[in-house]
N, C-alpha and C positions, 0 to 999 in steps of 0.2 A: 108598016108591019112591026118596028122592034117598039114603038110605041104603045100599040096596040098588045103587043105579049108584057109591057112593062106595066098598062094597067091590069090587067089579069092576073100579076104574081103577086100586086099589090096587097089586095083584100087576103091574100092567102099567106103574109107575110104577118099582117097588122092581125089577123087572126092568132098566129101561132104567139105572139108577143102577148095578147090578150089573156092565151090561159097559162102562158107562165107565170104572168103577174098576176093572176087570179090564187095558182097552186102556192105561194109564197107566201101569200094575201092569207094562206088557207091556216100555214104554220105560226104559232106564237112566236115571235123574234125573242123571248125569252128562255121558251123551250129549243129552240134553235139554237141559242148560245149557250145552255146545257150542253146539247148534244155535241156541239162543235169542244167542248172545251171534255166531254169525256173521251169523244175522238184522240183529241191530243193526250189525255193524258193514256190512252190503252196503247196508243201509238209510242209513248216513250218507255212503258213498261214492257212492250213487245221489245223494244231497243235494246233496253237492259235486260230482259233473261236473253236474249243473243248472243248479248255479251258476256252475262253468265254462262251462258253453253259453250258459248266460244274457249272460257280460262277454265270449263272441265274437259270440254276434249283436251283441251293440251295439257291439264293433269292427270288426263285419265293415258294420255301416252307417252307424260311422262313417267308413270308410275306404270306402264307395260314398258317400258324401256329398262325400267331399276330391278323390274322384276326377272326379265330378261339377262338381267346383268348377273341377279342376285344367283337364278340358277345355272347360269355360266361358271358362275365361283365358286358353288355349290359343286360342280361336275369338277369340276379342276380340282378342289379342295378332297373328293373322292379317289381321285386318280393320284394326288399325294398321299392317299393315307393306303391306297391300295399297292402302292407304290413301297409305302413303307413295312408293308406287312408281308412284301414279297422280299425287300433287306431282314428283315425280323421276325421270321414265327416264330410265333411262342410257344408252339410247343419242339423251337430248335433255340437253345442257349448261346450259340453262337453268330455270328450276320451270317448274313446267306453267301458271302462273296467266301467268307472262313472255310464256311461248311464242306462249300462247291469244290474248294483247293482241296483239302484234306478227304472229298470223299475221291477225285481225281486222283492225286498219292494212293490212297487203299486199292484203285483199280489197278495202278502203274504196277503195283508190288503186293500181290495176292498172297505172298506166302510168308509175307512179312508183314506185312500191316493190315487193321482192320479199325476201322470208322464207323459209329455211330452215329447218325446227323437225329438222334431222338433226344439223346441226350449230351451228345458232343465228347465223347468218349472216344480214345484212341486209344488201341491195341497191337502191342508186339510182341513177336512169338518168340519168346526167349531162348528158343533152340535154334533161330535164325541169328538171334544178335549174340550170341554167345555159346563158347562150346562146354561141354559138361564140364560141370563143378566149375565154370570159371566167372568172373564177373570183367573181363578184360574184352571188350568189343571185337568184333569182329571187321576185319576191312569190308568186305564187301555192302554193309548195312551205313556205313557213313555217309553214303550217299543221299540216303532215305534218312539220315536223323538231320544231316543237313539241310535238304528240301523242307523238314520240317521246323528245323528253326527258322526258314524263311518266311514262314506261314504263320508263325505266330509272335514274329518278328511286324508284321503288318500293319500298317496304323492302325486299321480297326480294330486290333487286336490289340495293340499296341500295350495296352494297364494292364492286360487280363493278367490273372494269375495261373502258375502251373503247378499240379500235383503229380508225382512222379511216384506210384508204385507199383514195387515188386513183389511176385508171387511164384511158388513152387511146388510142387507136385508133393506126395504124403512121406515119398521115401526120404528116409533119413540118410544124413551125409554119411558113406561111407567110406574114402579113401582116405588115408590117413593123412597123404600131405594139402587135400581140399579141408578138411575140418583142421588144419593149423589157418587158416585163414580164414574159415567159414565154420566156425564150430557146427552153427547145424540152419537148418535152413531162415530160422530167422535172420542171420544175418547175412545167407547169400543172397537170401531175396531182398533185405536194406543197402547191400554193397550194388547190385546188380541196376538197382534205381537211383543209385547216388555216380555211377559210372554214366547210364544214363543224361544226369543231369551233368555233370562234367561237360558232355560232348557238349549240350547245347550250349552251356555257357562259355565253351570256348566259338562258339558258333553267333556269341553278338547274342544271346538273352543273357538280362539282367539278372544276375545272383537271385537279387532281392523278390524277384516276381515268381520264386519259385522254391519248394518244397518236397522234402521224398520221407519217403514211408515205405515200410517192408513188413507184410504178413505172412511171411512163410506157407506154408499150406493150409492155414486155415480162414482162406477164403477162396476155396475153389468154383469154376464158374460150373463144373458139375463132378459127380462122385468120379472119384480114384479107382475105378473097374477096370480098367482096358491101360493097353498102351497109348490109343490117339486120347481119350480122355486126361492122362497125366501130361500127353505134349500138350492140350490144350487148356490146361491148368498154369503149365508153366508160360509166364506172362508178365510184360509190366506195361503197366498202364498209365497212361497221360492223361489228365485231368485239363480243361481248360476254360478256368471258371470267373467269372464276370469280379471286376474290382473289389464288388463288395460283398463276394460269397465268404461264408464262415469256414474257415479251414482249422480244425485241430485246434480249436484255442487262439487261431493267429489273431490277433490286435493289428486292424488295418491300417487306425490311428498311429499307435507305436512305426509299425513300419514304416509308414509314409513318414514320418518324423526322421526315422532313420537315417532312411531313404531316399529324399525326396527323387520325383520323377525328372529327369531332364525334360529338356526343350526338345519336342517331337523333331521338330526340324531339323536343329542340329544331330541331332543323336539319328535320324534317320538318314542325311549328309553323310558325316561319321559312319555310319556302316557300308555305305555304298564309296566311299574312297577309301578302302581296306583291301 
């Protein structure tokens, strides 16, 4: 039997042999070894753009990764400058941490003090810091010129410079032993800014960072009508102006020459062991 099935596969074996060697028989062995050799080469060119695909994906994620980065830095370098612009509006002359103190002072002491954070302008009611006809402070306001030499005693503050002027209502000096010291209100309103200034620089600001001026009545903040209009005329006001504002002719250069600035450190050391 397994003999018997062994010649039966036979013919059917030697048959399939027959038309391979025919179909082979059929192809030029030259055009054959074309083929074979464009195989190879379409086979090594598939290889290489693989591998080209291969070194742009990983540039294509290394450059979503830089980009990634870049808008990372982009957002950080926003939140620094939003950041900065919340120390510095521009349209507030002084840092925000300045402002913030001195507008806190204006709330602490309503009837004595008043702040501008538009322009950075401080204002004192001269009928609170001093009594008629006088330029001689008053105890109870030492407090508040104190707190304020604190404030602009500040490092950030630290160069600014200060302008200290005095102003007075339309009436002329009338008692006879105030015009021996104050002939007329030009000079009580220069005495009353220069008293002023006294206090703070016994208060740790530097002489040099500071300036006074007296206009008498003729820079009233509104007309001489009324009684609350001339209290609110009488004033002097504090200036707090960045190193390199133009004051009255001052020479920053000159100054600073003068002058020079101490070592913040020490000199804010120096204040704090006093």
């Amino acid at each position: 039997m397994i003999r018997s099935g062994y010649n039966q596969l036979f013919p059917v074996i030697a048959l399939t042999a027959g038309v391979l060697s025919a179909g082979c028989a059929m192809v030029p062995q030259n055009q054959l070894a074309r083929c074979q050799e464009v195989n190879r080469s379409l086979t090594a060119r598939l290889r290489s753009t693989m591998a080209e695909k291969h070194d742009l994906d990983r540039h294509a994620r290394e450059l979503a990764e830089e980009t990634r980065m870049s808008e990372d830095e982009l957002l950080s370098l926003r939140d620094q400058l939003n950041g900065l612009r919340n120390q510095w509006d521009p349209n507030n002359p002084l840092p925000s941490e300045t402002s913030n103190r001195l507008a806190d002072l204006a709330r602490r002491y309503p009837e004595s003090f008043e702040f501008d954070p538009a322009t950075g302008i401080s204002k004192l009611n001269s009928d609170i810091l001093f009594s008629t006809g006088k330029d001689e402070l008053r105890t109870e306001v030492r407090s508040l010129l104190g707190e304020f030499a604190n404030i602009v005693n500040e490092r950030e503050v630290y160069d600014y410079n200060i302008m200290i002027v005095g102003h007075t209502d339309d009436r002329p000096i009338a008692r006879t032993a105030t015009r021996e010291k104050h002939p007329t209100n030009w000079h009580l309103s220069a005495h009353r800014a220069i008293s002023v200034q006294d206090f703070l620089q016994d208060s740790g600001v530097r002489a040099s960072r500071m300036g006074v001026a007296g206009y008498g009545e003729h820079q009233p903040v509104e007309a001489n009508s009324t009684n609350g209009s001339r209290q609110r005329n009488r004033r002097v006001e504090i200036y707090v102006l960045a190193p390199d504002a133009a004051v009255a002719g001052r020479s920053l250069d000159r100054v600073q020459a003068a002058n020079p600035l101490p070592d913040t450190n020490v000199a804010m050391d120096d204040r704090l062991n006093r």
